[in-house]
C-alpha positions in Angstrom: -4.3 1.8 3.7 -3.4 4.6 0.9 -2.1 7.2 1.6 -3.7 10.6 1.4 -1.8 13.8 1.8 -2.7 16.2 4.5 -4.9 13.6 6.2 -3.4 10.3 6.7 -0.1 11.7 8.9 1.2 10.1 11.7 -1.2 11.0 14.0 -4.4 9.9 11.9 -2.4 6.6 11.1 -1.7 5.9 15.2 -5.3 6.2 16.4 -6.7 4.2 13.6 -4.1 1.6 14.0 -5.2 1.2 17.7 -9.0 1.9 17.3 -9.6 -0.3 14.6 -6.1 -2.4 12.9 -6.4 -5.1 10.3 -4.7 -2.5 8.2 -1.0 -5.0 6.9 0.4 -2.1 6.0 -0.1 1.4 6.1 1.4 4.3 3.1 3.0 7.4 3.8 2.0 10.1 1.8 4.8 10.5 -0.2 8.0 12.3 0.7 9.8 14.4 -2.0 13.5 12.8 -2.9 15.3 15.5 -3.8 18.8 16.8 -5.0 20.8 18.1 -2.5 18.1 17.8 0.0 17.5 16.6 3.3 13.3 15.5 4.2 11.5 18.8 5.7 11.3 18.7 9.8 7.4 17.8 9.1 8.4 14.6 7.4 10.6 14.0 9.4 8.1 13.8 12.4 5.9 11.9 10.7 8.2 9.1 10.0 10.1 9.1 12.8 9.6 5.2 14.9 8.4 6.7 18.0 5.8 8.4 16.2 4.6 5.3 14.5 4.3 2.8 18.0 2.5 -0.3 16.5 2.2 1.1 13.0 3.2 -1.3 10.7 4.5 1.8 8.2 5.5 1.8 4.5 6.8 5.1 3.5 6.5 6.3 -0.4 9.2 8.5 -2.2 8.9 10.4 -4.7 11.4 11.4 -7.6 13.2 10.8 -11.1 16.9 11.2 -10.0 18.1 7.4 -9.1 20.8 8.8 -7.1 18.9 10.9 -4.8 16.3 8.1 -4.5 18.6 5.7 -3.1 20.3 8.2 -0.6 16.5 9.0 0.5 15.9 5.2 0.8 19.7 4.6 2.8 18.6 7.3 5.5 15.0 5.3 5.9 17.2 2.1 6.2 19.1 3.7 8.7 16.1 5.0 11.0 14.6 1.1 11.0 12.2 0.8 7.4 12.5 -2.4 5.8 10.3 -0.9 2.2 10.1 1.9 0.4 7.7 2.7 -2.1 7.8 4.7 -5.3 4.8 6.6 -6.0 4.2 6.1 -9.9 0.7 7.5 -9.4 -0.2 11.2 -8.3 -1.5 12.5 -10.9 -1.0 16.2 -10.0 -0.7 18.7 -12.2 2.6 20.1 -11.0 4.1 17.1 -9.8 3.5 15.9 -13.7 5.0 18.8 -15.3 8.5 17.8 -13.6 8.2 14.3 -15.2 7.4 12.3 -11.5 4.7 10.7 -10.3 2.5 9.5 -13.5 4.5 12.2 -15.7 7.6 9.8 -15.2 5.8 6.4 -17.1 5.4 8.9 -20.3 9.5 8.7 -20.4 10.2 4.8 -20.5 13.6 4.8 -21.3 14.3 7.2 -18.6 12.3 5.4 -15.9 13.5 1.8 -17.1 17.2 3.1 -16.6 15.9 4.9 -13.3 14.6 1.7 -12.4 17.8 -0.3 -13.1 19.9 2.0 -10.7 17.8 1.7 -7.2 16.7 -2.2 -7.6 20.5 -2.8 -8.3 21.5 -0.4 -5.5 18.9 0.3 -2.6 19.5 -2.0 0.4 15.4 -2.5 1.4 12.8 -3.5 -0.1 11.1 -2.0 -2.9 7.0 -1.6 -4.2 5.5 0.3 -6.4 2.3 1.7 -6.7 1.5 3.0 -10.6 -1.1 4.1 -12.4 -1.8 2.3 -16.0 0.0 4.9 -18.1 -0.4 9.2 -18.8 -2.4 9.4 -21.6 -3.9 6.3 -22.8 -4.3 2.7 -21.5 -2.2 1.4 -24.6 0.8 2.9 -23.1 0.2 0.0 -20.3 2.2 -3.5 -22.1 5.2 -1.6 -22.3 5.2 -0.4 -19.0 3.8 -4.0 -18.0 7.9 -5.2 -20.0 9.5 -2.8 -18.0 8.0 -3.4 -14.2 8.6 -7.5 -15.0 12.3 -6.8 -15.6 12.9 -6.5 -11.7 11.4 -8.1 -8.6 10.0 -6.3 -6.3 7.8 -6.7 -3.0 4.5 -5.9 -4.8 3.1 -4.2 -7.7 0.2 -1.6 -6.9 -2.1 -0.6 -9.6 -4.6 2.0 -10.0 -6.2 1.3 -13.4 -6.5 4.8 -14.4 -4.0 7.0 -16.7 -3.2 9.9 -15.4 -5.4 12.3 -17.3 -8.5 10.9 -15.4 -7.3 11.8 -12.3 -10.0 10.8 -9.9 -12.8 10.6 -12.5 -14.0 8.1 -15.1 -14.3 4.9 -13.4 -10.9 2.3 -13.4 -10.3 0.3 -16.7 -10.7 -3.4 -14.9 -10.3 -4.9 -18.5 -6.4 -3.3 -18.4 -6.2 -4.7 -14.5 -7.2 -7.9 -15.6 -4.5 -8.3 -18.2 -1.9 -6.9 -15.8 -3.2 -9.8 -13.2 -2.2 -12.2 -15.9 1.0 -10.9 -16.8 2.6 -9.3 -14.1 5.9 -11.5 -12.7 5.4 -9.7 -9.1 2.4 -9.9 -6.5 -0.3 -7.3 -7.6 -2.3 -5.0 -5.4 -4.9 -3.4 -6.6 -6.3 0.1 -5.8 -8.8 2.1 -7.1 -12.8 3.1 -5.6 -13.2 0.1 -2.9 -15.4 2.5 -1.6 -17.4 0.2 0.8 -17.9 -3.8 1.5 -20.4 -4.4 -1.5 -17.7 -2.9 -3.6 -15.1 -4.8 -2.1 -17.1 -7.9 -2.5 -17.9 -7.7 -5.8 -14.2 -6.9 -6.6 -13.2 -10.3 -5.3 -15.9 -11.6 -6.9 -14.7 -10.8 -10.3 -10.7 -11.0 -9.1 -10.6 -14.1 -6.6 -6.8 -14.6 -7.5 -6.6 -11.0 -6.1 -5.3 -11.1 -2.3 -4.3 -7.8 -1.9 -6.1 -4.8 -1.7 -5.6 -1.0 -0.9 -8.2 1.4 0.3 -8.1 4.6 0.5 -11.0 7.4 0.4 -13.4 4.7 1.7 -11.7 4.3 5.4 -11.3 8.2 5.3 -15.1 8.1 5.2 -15.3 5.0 7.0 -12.5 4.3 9.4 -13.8 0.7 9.9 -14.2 0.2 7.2 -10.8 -2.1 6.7 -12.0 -3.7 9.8 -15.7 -4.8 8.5 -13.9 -6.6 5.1 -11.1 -8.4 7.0 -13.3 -9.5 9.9 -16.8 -8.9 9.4 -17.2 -6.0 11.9 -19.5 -3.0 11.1 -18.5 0.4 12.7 -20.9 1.5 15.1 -21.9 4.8 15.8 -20.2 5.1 19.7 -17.5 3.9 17.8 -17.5 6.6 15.0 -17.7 9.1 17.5 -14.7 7.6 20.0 -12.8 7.7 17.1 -13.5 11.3 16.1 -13.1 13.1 19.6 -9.7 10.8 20.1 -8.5 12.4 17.3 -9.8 15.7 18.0 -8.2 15.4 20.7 -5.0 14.1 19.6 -4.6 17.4 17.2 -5.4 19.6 20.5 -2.5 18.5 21.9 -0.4 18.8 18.6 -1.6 22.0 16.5 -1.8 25.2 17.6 -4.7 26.7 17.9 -8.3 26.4 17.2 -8.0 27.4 13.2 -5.3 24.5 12.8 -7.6 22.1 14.2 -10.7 22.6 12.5 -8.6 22.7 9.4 -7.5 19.4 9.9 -11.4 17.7 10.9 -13.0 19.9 8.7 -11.3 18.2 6.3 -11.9 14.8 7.4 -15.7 15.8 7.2 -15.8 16.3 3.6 -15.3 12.5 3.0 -16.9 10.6 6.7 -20.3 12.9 5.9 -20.6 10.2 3.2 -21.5 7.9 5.9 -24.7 9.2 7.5 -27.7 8.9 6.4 -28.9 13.1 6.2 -25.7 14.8 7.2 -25.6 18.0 5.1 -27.3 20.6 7.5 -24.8 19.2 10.8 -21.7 19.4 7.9 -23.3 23.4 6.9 -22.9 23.8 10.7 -19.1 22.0 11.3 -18.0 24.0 8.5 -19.0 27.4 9.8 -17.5 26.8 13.1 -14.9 28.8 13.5 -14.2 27.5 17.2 -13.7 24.2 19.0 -16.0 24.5 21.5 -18.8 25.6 18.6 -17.4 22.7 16.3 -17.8 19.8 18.9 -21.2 21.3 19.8 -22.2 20.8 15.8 -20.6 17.5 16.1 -22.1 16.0 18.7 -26.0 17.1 17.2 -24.9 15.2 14.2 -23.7 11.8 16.2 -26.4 12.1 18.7 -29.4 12.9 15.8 -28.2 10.6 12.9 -27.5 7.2 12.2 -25.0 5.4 9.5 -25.8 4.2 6.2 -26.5 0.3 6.1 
């Protein structure tokens, strides 16, 4: 399961992991390795073991500075995390500007050497998860030369560069080269958005055995479930997982404005399930408190059904 920042924290990851599973691993979103700098008391919670019972966690770093990388990845040792994972992906606009995330694969000599220093000196394992280059999908052999130089638990790609962000659709034809070529295990990421689209995917890529979803189990959450096993989501089940974590964030957050933050949020991407959901999402949106939010919800599960 991706990781998705503001949504899949610890306590999203916990319910899902016992309401649904089949998830092998699941992604922090990704913690900032800084100079000089310890992790925030936020990331800290939402890494910490007891927080993550039965959670079979991968956390992602962040950052150009080898030194600071492999301190941040020594104090995850330390707490119990056998991988890290180096977000080569987000295609932010600010995190871009400081040369990390995608911005770092424009400076190959810089993330080669970069590269070099923490497979040579962090003590767990190490993934990456990358996107096919920053500007153009040309820029993608070379990195391809630079990833094979070093062995590493599993190479996830999301066949975009970063100027698509999230649009465009993913170049397979540059996925299917890196398939061929890459000297590590490949994952591949990138609009699995439900089972046909996961089907056909394997279809095309049977060598494939890895997969990581992302926006379609935000909008699904059984979604993992119904391509590893077979098992549709049903509608009591939707809801059980909904009002667990509604409740969950109760108990958490403070306040009713927190809280509908948080599902309100989720709502933007599981409306995509039903079948007519925009006039119950006008009404979850306008809620401004729990008890007018849950009554909005509960029209919506109790008056609509799921898309096939």
């Amino acid at each position: 399961m991706a990781p998705l920042e503001g949504i899949t924290g610890y306590i999203y990851r916990s319910v899902h992991a016992k309401m649904f599973g089949c998830a092998d691993k699941y992604f922090t979103p990704f913690l900032s390795a800084n100079f000089g700098e310890k992790f925030q008391n936020r990331e800290i919670r939402d890494i910490l073991p007891e927080n993550n019972t039965g959670v079979p966690l991968v956390v992602q770093l962040m950052g150009n500075h080898a030194g600071n990388f492999i301190r941040a990845a020594k104090d995850l040792k330390d707490i119990g995390y056998q991988e890290v994972n180096l977000n080569l992906g987000c295609p932010s606009g600010t995190v871009v500007s400081r040369g990390r995330g995608s911005g770092f694969l424009a400076k190959k000599e810089e993330l080669n050497a970069f590269l070099y220093e923490i497979f040579e000196h962090t003590e767990i394992r190490l993934s990456i998860k990358t996107r096919i280059g920053k500007d153009h999908p040309d820029e993608w052999p070379a990195l391809m030369d630079i990833f094979n130089q070093y062995h590493m638990e599993e190479l996830i790609i999301h066949p975009r560069i970063q100027k698509d962000k999230y649009n465009n659709v993913p170049n397979l034809e540059v996925f299917k080269e890196a398939l061929k070529s890459s000297k590590n295990p490949v994952c591949y990421n990138g609009d699995l958005f439900d089972r046909a689209a996961y089907e056909k995917f394997t279809a095309d890529f049977p060598t494939v055995e890895r997969v990581m979803l992302g926006r379609g189990v935000i909008a699904n959450p059984g979604l993992i479930e119904e391509v590893a096993v077979g098992k549709k989501i049903t509608l009591e089940s939707f809801r059980a997982f909904h009002d667990t974590l509604f409740e969950r964030y109760c108990k958490v957050l403070c306040g009713d404005k927190q809280v509908l933050s948080k599902m309100k949020e989720l709502w933007y991407y599981m409306e995509r399930s039903f079948t007519d959901p925009a006039p119950y999402c006008k009404k979850i949106k306008k809620a401004e408190r729990c008890y007018e939010y849950m009554a909005a919800v509960s029209l919506l599960f109790n008056e609509q059904t799921l898309k096939n």
